[in-house]
C-alpha positions as CSV (number, residue, x, y, z in Angstrom):
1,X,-62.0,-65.2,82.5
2,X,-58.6,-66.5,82.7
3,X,-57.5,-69.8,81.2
4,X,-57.3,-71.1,84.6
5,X,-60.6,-70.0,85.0
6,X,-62.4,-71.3,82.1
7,X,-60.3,-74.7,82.1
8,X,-62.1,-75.1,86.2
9,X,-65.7,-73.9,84.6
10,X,-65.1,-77.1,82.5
11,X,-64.0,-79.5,84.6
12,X,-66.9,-78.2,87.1
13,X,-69.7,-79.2,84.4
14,X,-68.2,-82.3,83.5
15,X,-65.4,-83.4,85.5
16,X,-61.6,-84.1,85.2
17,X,-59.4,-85.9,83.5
18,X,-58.5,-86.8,80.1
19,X,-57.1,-84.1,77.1
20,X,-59.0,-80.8,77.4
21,X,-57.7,-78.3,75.4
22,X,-58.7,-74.8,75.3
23,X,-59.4,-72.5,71.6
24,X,-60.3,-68.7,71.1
25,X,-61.7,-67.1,68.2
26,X,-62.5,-63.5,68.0
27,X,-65.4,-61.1,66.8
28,X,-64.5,-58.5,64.6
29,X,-65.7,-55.1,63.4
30,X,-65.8,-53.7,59.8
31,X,-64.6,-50.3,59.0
32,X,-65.8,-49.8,56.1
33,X,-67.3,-52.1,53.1
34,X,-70.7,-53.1,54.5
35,X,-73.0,-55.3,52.1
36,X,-70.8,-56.0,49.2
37,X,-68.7,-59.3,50.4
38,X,-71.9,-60.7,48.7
39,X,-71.8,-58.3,46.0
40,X,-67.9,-59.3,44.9
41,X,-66.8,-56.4,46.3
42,X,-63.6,-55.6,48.8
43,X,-64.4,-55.2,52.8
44,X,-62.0,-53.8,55.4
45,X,-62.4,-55.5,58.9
46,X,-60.1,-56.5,61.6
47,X,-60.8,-58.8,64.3
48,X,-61.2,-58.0,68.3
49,X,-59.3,-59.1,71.3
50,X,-63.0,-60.5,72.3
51,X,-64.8,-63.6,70.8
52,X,-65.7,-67.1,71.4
53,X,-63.9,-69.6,74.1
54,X,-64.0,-73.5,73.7
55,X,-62.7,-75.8,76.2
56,X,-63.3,-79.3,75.0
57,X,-62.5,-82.9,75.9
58,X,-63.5,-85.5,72.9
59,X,-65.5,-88.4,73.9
60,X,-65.3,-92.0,73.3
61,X,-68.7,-92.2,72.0
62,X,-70.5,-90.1,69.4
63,X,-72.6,-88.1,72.0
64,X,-72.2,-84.2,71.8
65,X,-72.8,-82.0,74.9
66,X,-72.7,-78.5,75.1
67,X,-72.6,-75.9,77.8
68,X,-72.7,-72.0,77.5
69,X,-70.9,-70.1,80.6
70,X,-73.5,-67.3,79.6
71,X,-76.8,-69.3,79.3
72,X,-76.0,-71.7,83.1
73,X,-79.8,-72.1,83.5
74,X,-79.6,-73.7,79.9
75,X,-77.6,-76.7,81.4
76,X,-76.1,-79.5,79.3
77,X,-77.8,-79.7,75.8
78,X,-76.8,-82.8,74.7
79,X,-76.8,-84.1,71.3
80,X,-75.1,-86.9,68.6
81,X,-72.8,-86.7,65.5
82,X,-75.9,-89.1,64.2
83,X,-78.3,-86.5,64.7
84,X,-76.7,-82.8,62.8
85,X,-79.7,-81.6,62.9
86,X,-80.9,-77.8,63.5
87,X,-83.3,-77.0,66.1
88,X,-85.2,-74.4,66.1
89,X,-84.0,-71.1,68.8
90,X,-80.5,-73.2,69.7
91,X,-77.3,-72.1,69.9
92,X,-76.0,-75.4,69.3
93,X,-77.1,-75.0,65.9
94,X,-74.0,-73.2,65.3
95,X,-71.3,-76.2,66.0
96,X,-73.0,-78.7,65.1
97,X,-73.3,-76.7,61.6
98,X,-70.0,-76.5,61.2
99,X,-69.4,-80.3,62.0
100,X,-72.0,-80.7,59.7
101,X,-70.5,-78.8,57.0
102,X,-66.9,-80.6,57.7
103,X,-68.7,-83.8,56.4
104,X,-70.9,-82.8,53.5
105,X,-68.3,-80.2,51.5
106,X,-64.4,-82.1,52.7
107,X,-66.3,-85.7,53.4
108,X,-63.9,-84.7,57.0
109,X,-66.5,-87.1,59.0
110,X,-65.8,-86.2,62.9
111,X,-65.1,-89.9,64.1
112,X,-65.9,-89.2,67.8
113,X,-68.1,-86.6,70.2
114,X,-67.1,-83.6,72.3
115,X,-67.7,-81.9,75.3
116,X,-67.5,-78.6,74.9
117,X,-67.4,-75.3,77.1
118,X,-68.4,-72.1,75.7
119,X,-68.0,-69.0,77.2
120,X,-68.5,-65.9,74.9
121,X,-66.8,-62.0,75.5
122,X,-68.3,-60.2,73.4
123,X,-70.0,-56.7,74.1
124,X,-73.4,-56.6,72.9
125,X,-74.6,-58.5,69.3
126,X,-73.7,-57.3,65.6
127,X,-69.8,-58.1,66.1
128,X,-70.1,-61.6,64.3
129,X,-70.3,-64.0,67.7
130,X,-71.9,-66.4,65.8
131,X,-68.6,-66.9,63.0
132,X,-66.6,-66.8,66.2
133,X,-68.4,-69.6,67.3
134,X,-68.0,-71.3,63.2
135,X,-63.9,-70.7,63.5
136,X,-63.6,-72.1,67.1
137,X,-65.2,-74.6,66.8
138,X,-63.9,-75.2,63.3
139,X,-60.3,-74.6,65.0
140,X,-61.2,-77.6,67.4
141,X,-62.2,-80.2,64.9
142,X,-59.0,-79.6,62.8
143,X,-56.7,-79.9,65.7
144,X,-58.3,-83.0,67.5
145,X,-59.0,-84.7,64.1
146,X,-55.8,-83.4,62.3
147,X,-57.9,-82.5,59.4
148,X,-55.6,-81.1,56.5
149,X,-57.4,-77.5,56.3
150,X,-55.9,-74.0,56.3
151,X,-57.6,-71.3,58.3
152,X,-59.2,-70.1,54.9
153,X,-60.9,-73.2,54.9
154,X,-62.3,-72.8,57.9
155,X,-63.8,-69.5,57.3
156,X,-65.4,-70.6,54.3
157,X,-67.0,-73.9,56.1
158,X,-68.1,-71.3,58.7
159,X,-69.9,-69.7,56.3
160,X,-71.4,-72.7,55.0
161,X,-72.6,-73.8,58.0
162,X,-74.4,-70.2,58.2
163,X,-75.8,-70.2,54.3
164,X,-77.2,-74.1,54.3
165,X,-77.6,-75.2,57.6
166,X,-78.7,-71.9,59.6
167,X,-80.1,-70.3,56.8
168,X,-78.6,-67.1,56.8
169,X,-77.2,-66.0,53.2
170,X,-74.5,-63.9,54.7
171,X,-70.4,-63.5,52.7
172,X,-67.5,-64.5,53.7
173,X,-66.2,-61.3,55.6
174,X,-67.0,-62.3,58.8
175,X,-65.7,-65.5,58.8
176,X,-62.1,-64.7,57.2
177,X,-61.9,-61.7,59.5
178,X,-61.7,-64.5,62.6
179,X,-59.6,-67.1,61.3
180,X,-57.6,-64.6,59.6
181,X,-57.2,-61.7,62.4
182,X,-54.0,-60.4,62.6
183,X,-53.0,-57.9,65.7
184,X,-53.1,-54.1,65.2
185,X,-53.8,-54.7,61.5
186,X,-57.0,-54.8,58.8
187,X,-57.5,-56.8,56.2
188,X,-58.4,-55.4,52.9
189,X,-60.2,-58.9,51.5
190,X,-61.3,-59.0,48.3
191,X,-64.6,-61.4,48.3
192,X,-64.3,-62.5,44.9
193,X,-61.3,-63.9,45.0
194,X,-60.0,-63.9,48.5
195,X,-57.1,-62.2,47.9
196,X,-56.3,-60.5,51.0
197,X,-53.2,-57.9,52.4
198,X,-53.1,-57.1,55.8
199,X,-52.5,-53.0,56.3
200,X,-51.3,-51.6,59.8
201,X,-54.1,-49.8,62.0
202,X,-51.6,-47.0,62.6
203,X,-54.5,-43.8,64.0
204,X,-51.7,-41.3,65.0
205,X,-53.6,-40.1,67.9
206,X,-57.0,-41.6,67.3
207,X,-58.8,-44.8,68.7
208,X,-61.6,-46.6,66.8
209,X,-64.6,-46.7,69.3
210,X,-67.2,-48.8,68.9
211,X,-70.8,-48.1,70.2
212,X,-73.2,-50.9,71.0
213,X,-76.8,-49.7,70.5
214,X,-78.0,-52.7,72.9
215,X,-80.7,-53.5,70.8
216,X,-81.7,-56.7,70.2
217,X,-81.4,-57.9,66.6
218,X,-81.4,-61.4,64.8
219,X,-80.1,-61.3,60.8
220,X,-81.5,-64.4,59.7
221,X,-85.1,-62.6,60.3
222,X,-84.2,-59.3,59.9
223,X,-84.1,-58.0,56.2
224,X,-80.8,-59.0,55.2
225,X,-81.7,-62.2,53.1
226,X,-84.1,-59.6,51.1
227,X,-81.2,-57.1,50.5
228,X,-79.2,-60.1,49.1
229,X,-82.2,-60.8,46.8
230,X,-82.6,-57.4,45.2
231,X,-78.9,-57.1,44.7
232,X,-79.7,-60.3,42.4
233,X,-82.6,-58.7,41.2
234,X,-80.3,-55.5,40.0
235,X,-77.7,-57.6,39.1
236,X,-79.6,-60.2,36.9
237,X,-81.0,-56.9,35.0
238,X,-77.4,-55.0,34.4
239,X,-76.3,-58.1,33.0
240,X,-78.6,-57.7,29.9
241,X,-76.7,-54.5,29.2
242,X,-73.0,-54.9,30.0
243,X,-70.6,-58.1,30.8
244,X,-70.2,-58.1,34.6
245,X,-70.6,-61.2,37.2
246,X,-70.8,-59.0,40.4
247,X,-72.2,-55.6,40.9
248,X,-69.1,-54.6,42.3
249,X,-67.0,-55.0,38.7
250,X,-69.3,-51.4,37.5
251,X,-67.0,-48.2,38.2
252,X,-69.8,-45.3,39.6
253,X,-69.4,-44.1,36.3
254,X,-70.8,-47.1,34.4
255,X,-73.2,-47.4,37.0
256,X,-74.3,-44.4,36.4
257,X,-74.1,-45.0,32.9
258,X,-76.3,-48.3,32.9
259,X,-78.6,-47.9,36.2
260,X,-81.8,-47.5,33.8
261,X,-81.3,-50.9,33.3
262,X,-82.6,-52.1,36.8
263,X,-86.7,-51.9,36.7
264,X,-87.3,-51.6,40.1
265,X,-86.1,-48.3,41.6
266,X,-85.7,-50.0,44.9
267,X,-83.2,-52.9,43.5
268,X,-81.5,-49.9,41.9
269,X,-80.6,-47.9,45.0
270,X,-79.9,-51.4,47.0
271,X,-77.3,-51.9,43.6
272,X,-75.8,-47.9,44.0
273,X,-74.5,-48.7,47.2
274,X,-72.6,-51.8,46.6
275,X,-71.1,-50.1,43.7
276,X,-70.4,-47.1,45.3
277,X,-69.4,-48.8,48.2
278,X,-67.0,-50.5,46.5
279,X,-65.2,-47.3,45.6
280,X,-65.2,-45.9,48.7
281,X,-63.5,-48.9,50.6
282,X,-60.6,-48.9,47.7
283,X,-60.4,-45.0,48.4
284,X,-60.7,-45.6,52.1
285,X,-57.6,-48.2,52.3
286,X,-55.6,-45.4,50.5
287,X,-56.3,-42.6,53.1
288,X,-55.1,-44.9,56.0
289,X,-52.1,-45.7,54.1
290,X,-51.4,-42.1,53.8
291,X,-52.7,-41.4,57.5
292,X,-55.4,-39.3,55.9
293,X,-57.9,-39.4,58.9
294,X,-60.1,-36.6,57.3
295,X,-60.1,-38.4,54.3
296,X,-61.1,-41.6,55.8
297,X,-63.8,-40.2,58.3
298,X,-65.2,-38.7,55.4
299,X,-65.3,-41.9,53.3
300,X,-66.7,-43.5,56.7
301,X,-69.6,-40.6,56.7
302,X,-70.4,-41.2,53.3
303,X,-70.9,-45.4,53.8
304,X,-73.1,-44.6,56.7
305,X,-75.1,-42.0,54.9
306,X,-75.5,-44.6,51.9
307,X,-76.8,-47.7,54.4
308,X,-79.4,-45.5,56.0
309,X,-80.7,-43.9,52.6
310,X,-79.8,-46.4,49.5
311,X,-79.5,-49.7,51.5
312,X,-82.3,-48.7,54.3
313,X,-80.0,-51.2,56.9
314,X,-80.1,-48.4,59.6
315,X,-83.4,-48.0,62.2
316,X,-83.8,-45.4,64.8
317,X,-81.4,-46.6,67.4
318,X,-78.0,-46.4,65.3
319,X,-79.0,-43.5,63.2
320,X,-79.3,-41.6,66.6
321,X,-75.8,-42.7,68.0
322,X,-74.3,-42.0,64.5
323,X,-76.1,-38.6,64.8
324,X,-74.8,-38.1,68.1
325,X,-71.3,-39.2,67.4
326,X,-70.8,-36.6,64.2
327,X,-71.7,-34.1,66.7
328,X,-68.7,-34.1,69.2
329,X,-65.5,-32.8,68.9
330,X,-62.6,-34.8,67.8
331,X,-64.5,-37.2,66.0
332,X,-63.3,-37.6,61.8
333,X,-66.5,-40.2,60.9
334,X,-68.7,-42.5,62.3
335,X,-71.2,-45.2,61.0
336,X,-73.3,-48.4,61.8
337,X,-70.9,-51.5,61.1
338,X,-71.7,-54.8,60.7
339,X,-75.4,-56.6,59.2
340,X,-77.9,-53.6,60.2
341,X,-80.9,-53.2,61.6
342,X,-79.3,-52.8,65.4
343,X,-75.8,-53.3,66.9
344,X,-73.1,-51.3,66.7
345,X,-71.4,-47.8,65.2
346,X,-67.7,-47.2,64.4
347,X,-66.4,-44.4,65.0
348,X,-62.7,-42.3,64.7
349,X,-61.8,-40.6,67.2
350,X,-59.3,-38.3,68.7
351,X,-57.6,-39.6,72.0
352,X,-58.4,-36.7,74.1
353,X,-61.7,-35.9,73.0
354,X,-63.1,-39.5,74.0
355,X,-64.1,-39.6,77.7
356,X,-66.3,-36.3,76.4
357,X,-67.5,-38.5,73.5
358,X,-68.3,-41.5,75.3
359,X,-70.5,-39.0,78.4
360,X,-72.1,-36.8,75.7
361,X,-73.2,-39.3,72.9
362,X,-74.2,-42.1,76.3
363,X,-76.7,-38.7,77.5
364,X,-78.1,-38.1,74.3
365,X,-78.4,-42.0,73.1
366,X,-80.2,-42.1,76.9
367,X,-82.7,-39.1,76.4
368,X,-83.5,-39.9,72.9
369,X,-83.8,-43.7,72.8
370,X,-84.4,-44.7,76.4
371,X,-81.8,-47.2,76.0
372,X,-78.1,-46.8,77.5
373,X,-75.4,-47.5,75.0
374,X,-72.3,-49.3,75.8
375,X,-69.3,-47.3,74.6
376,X,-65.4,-48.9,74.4
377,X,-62.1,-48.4,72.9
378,X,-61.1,-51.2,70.0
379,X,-58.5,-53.6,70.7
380,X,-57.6,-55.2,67.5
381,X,-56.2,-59.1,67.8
382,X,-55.5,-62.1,66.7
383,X,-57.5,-64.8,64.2
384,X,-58.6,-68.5,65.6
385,X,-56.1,-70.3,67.4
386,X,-55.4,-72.8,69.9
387,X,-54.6,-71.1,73.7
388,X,-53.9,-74.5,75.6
């Protein structure tokens, strides 16, 4: 939609008049570094050109109404700044979170109600819509309230809205990688600290393609909470043997050195990836730099090959596309990216090989899985932002 476009889809819900303004946030895709922003390690994602739209008008009452442009039949769902509350199965649970979290961790009380437009784009689930949604919205309430907060800020109450009001125990990568998004670049965050450098997405003669797996999937009751746990678990028992606060501070080699430590042999293969991971993202940033593509594909290979065997994040659906994908010509890695269980792969891959890629790996995806993929090019943009 244009801005034209969404601004009318407004005023035909709830009429003219008054200051609408108009805010984008963005989705983003991780290219390597899965399941250690938790774990204190360093993740590498950069956001899309696709996210979360909210045209808003604020109110002179406290009432809140939302609409979705994708969910019509949904209608208005209204509710109040007196009643930040989650409901169970709504999608309003996700602004009215991060209102939510404004108040309780910056006592920034949102003095008066919105209406508010949504209108998602997207492709498919497992490319963060929901911190979109967190950083618009968050993007909104700072500009109509004038709140003092940096876009830092913003990620992080995104995230809180996600660990204590929707329950899911996710990091902060997904989060920073919206507010923070900067065009044709990745950012190499460091979780622990959130230091952050942003390093130029130059593929000389590649595109990242991203391949949706269109199967449905839901993090807060798939098994991510429990892989958060046993890191914990493998964590709380290294600790006993060497001086560490994240399972990310071990090198392999100490790993290697101290893995005995952690009783259960399933917390301990959950704690080899983070590590491992760890060193593979550092090593991974390095081969870009140097426009070593077979270097990075491989590192890419190698965090796939560890979610699917150490971190058991894969299922049936992505491990097929991945399959697929390492098959055809041209291509120098490809992985699942983002929480697991479903969603999408990443994948490098040389400019003239990709119509081939995208007919072969859609025909095999089809015969093996019954399910027709969605296959695109990656557009990297810009972080949260005001657009009128």
């Amino acid at each position: 939609m244009t801005y034209e476009e969404l601004k009318a889809g407004f005023v035909k819900v709830y009429g003219d008049g008054g200051d609408i303004r108009g805010y984008f946030a963005p989705g983003r895709v991780n290219l390597i570094g899965e399941h250690i922003d938790y774990n204190g390690g360093h993740v590498f994602p950069c956001a899309l050109n696709t996210g979360n739209y909210a045209i808003v008008r604020q109110r002179e009452d406290r009432k809140l109404r939302f609409f979705s442009a994708n969910y019509p039949r949904l209608g208005i769902l209204e509710s109040s700044l007196d009643d930040l509350v989650k409901k169970e199965n709504s999608w309003t649970n996700y602004p009215k979170g991060v209102l939510w979290a404004f108040g309780k961790f910056k006592g920034m009380h949102v003095r008066k109600g919105f209406d508010i437009y949504i209108y998602g784009n997207i492709p498919g689930s497992g490319l963060s819509s929901s911190a979109a949604m967190e950083v618009v919205i968050g993007t909104m309430v700072k500009d109509y309230e004038g709140f003092d907060v940096t876009p830092i800020d913003i990620a992080l109450l995104g995230q809180k809205c996600e660990n204590d009001f929707i329950g899911m125990n996710c990091g902060i990568m997904d989060q920073f990688a919206s507010a923070m998004g900067k065009k044709d670049h990745a950012i190499f965050l460091d979780c622990a600290t959130l230091n952050y450098q942003y390093v130029p997405l130059v593929l000389k003669g590649c595109k990242i393609v991203v391949s949706n797996s269109n199967k449905p999937h839901s993090l807060v009751s798939s098994h991510y909470n429990d892989r958060r746990k046993e890191c914990e678990t493998a964590l709380a028992d290294l600790q006993n043997v060497v001086d560490i606060k994240a399972l990310c501070d071990l090198t392999p080699e100490q790993f290697e050195e101290h893995k005995d430590a952690i009783k259960d042999p399933i917390c301990r293969q959950r704690a080899k990836h983070a590590v491992y991971e760890e060193y593979r993202t550092k090593a991974a940033v390095e081969a870009l730099k140097a426009n070593d593509l077979v270097t990075f594909g491989r590192l890419i290979n190698e965090s796939g090959d560890s979610l699917r065997y150490d971190y058991d994040a894969t299922c049936f659906e992505i491990d097929t596309l991945v399959e697929e994908a390492r098959k055809q010509e041209g291509v120098f890695g490809s992985r699942e990216t983002g929480g697991g269980w479903g969603g999408n792969t990443v994948s490098i891959v040389r400019d003239d090989c990709i119509d081939a890629f995208r007919a072969n790996v859609a025909k095999s995806y089809k015969a093996k899985t019954g399910l027709d993929c969605s296959i695109y090019e990656l557009e990297v943009g810009e972080g949260g932002r005001r657009i009128f």
